[in-house]
Phi, psi and omega in degrees: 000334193254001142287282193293026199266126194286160185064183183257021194246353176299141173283121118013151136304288183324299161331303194284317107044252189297317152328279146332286189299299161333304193273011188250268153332333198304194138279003181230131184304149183206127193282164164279339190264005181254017220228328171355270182336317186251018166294304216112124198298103185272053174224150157273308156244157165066023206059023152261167185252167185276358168195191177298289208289348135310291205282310194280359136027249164293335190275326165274335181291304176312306178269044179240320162311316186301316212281313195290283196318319174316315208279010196237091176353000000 
């Protein structure tokens, strides 16, 4: 999904990754609804997705990835 997403401004899996796990790991505790802001513009037209159930989705895949880095030494 984060391949076929338009433009460069979109995060990598590998981005998104590392991302996670920094904000994870850090020193400072960091919620996942607080982590928004710095993906990076997540749309397909007009700046939007193409439906709800697009974005939630993409919003359950990104935290079942957030929960497994949690779960990772």
């Amino acid at each position: 999904m984060l391949a076929d997403l338009p433009g460069d401004d979109a995060m990598t899996f590998e981005e998104l990754d590392g991302f996670f796990a920094a904000l994870i790991h850090g020193p400072e505790n960091v919620m996942p609804a607080g982590t928004c802001s710095g993906l990076g513009p997540i749309h397909r037209t007009n700046g939007r997705l193409q439906s709800f159930e697009e974005a939630s989705t993409i919003l359950e895949l990104m935290m079942r990835h957030w929960h497994h880095i949690t779960l990772t030494p």
